[in-house]
C-alpha positions in Angstrom: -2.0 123.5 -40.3 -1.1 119.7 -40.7 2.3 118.9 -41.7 2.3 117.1 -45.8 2.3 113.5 -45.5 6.1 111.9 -45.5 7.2 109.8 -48.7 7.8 106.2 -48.0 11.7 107.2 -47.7 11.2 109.5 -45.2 9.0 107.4 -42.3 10.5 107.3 -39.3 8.2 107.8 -36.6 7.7 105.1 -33.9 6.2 102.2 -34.5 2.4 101.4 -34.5 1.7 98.4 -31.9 -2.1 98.1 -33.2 -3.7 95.0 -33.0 -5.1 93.1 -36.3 -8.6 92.7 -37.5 -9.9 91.8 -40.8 -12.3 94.0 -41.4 -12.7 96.4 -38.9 -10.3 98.9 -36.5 -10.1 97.4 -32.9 -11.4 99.4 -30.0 -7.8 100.2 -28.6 -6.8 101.8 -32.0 -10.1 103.2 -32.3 -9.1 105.4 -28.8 -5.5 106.1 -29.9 -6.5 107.5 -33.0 -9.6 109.7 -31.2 -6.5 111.0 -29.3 -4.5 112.1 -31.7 -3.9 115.5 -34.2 -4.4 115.4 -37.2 -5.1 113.6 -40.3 -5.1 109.9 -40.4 -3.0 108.6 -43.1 -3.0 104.9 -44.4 -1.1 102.4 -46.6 -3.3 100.3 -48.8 -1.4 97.4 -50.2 -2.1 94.7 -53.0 -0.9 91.5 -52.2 -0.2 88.9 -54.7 3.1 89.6 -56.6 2.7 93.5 -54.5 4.0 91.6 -51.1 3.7 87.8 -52.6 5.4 86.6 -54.9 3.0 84.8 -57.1 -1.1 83.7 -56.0 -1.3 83.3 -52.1 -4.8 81.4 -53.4 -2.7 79.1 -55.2 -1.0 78.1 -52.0 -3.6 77.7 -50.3 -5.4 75.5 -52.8 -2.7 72.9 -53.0 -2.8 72.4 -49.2 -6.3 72.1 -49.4 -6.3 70.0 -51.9 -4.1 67.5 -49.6 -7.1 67.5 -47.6 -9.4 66.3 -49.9 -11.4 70.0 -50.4 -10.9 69.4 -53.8 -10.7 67.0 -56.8 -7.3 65.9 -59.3 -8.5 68.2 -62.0 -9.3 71.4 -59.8 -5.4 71.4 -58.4 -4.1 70.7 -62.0 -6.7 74.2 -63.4 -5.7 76.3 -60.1 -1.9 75.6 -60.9 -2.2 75.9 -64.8 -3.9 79.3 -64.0 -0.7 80.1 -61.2 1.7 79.3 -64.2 0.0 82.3 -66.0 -0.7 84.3 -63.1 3.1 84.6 -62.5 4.2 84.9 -66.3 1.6 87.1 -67.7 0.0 88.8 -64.7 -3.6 89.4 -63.4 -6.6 88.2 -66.0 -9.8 89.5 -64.4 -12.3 86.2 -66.7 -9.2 84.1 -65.2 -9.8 85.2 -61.3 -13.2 84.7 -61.9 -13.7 81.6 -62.6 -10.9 80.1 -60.1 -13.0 81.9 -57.2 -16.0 80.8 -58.5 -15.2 77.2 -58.7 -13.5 77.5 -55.2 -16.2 78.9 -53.5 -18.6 75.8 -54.6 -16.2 73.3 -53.9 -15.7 75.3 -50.7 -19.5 74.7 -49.3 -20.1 72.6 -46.4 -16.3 73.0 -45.2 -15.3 74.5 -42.0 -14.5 78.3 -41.7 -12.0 76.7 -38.7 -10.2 74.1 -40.9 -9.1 76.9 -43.7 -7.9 78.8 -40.9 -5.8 76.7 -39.4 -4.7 75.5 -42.9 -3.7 78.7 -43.9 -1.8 79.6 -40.9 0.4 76.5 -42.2 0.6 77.5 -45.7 1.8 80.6 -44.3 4.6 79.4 -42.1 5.6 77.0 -45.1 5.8 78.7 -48.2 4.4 82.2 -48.0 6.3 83.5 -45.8 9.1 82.6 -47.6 7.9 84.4 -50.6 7.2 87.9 -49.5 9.2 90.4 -50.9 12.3 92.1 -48.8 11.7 95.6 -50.5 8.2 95.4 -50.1 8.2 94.6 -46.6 10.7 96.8 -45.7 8.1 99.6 -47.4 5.0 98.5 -45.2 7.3 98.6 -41.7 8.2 102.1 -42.8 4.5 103.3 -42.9 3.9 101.6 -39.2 6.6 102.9 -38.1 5.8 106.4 -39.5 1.7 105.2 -37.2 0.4 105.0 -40.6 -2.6 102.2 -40.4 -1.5 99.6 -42.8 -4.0 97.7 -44.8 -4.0 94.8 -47.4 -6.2 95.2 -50.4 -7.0 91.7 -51.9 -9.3 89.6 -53.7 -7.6 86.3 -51.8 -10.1 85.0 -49.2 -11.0 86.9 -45.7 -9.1 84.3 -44.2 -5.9 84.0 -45.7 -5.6 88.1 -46.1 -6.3 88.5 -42.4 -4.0 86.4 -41.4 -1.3 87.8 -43.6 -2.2 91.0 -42.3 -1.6 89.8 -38.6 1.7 88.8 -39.5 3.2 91.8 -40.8 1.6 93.7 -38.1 -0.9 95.4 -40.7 -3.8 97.0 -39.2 -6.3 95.2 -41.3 -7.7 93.4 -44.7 -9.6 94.1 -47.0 -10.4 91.2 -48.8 -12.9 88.7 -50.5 -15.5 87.3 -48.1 -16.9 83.9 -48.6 -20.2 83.4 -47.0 -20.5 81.1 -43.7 -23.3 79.9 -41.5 -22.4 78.4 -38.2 -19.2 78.1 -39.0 -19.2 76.3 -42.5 -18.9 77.8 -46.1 -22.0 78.4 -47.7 -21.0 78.9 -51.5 -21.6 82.3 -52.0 -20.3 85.6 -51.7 -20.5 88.2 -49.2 -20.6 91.5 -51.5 -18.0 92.0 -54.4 -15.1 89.9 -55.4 -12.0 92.5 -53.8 -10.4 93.3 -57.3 -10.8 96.5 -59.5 -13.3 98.7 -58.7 -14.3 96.8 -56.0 -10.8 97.5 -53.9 -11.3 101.5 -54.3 -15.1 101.2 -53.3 -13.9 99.0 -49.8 -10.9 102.0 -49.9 -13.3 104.9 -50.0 -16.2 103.1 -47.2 -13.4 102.0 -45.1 -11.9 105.8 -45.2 -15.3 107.5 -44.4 -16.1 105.4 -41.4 -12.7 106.2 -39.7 -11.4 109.8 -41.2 -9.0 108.9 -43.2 -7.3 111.2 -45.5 -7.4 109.7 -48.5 -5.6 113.0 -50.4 -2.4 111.9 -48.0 -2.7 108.1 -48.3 -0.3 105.9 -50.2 -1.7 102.9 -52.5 1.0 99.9 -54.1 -0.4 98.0 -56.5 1.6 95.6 -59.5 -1.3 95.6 -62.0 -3.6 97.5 -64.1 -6.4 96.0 -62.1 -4.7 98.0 -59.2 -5.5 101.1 -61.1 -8.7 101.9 -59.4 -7.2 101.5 -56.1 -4.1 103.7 -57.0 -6.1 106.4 -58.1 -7.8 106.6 -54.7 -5.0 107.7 -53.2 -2.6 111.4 -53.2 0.0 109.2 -53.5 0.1 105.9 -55.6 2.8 104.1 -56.5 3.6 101.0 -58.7 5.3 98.0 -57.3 6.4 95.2 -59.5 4.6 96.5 -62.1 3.9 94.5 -65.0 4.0 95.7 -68.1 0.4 97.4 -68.5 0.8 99.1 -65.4 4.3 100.3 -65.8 3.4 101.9 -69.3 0.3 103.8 -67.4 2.1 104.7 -64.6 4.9 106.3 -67.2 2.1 108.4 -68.7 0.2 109.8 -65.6 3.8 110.4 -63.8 3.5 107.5 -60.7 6.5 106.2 -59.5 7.4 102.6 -60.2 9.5 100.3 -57.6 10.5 97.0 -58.9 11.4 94.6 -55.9 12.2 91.4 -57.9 15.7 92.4 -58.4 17.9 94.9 -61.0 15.8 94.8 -64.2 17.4 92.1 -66.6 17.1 89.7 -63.7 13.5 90.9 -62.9 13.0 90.5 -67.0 14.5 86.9 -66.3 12.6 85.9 -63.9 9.6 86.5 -66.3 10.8 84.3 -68.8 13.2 81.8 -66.8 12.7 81.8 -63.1 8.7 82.5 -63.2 8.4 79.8 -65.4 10.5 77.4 -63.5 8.7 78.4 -60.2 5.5 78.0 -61.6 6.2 74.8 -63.5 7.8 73.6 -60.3 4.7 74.3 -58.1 2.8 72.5 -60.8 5.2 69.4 -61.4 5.1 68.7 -57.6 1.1 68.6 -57.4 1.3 66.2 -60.5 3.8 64.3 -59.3 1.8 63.4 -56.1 -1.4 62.7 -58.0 0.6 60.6 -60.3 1.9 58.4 -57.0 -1.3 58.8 -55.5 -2.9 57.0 -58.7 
């Protein structure tokens, strides 16, 4: 009989040394898991305002932007729609458009150039944006040799490489298309949010056995809902307030990250607002001197 999966408290196993890929399991982890008992349990993680505070896409946009990818008015709409992001939450028409219009203006740009852009953005601001509590979670399931993977409708690129830094197995995440090495425009598949994220969950755990009855899920919105309920053991993180009321009713458990809960509620109306505004005034402020 297979021992019950541990609860996030109770991971302390070694750690798991595997080696990142975006979208599928390398060879060496491939043979390591062949060779081992047992069921193989997974973490599935959200990313934006789960591990994030805030859009990653945003992020990466503005640096972009600096590059000339894209126009005055599409920084000022991708950080009017940040401001919301981080004050109201997720809004599915919202996401649309923004990855709509930045896979156009993406087209004809090098796959290399967002890379190494993003590998910036990371060292620059993301990194200093990822939640403590959060993080602290994910090293518990690698140490526990959980495989640890990111669930997110941010681009291939930018999940992947957030992935490779917190020594996550994986990403699953939005994939723009590319031809020889430029964007084409379009969309590989489904946009990774919603339904989408459990249909990724549920292919990626049939073609390497996991045991989705003994996985965990984290998710801070009720667009994370289809994700959580793919999993034995789901659990809200940062939960706004949609989530937190449906994850009251069907009995998940909630963890909050942002702090003890008048300064989380704060930082709704205070903090997020200042953060966001601030992102936004400094973009402005460079058009303005640009101009």
């Amino acid at each position: 009989m297979h021992e019950p999966a541990p609860t996030p408290s109770a991971l302390t196993e070694k750690p798991n040394t595997t080696t990142v890929h975006s979208v599928a399991l390398t060879p060496e982890l491939l043979s390591a898991q062949a060779s081992t008992q047992g069921p193989t349990v997974a973490a599935f993680f959200d990313v934006d305002n789960t591990i994030i505070r805030g859009a990653s896409a945003f992020h990466l946009a503005k640096a972009l932007y600096r590059r000339g990818f894209f126009r005055t008015r599409d920084i000022i709409v991708f950080g009017i729609k940040q401001l919301r992001y981080v004050m109201f939450g997720e809004n599915k028409n919202d996401i649309d458009q923004i990855r709509s219009r930045a896979l156009s203006l993406m087209k004809g740009h090098s796959v290399a150039e967002v890379i190494a852009v993003g590998e910036e953005v990371y060292d620059q601001v993301l990194a200093n944006r990822i939640y403590p509590g959060t993080k602290k979670l994910l090293d518990q399931h690698i140490a526990a040799g959980h495989q640890v993977w990111l669930v997110t409708a941010t681009p291939t690129e930018v999940g992947s490489l957030i992935a490779r830094r917190l020594g996550a197995t994986g990403a699953l995440a939005t994939n723009a298309e590319s031809h020889e090495g430029y964007y084409t425009g379009r969309l590989v598949g489904d946009m990774m949010h919603g339904n989408a994220k459990s249909a990724a969950v549920r292919a990626l755990s049939a073609e390497y056995a996991i045991d989705l009855n003994q996985s965990f899920a984290y998710g801070d919105s009720t667009n994370d809902i289809p994700l959580l309920n793919t999993v034995g053991n789901p659990c809200a993180i940062n939960p706004d307030a949609r989530l937190r009321k449906h994850a009251q009713e069907v009995g998940w458990p909630t963890r909050d990250f942002r702090g003890k809960r008048k300064a989380a509620k704060r930082s709704l109306t205070t903090a997020s607002w200042t953060g966001g505004a601030w992102d936004l005034a400094l973009v402005i402020k460079r058009l303005l001197k640009r101009r």
